[in-house]
N, C-alpha and C positions, 0 to 999 in steps of 0.2 A: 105730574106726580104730586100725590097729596100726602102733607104730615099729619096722622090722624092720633090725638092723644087721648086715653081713658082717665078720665080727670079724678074718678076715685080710686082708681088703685094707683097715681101717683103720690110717691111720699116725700117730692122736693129733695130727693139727696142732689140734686145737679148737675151729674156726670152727665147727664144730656147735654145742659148748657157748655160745659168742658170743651165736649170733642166739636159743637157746632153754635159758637155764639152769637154768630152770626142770625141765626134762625129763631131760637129761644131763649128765654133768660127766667131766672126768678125773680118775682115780685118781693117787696117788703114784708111781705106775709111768708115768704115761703112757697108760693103757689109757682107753677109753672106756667109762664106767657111765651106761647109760640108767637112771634113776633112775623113770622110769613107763614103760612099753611100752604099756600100751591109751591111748590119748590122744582125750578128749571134744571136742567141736564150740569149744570153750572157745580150745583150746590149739592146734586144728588150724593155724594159721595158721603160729604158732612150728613144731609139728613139720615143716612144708612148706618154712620159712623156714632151719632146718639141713639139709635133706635137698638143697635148693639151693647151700647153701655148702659142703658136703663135696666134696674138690678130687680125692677119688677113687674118688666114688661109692657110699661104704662106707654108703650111709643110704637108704632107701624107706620109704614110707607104703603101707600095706597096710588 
């Protein structure tokens, strides 16, 4: 399972980071650092759980 992010239509609100910090964070800009892209059966939950709260769509599981 792959996290796949649309880097311009994200706007850094966070709520990704929130539900799975494990996986992503924001940088000192603001910008969004997926910190692992392949995500194991483990983590599946959290990656679903960001890709839910992003309030513009900027996240899929692939």
């Amino acid at each position: 399972m792959k996290i796949v992010l649309d880097r311009p239509r994200c706007e850094g609100h966070g709520l990704c980071e929130e539900a799975a910090p494990q996986l992503m964070h924001l940088d000192d800009e603001g910008e969004l650092v997926l910190d692992r892209e392949e995500v194991g059966e483990a983590d599946a939950a959290l990656a679903h759980a960001a890709v839910r709260m992003c309030p513009v769509a900027a996240l899929r599981v692939a």
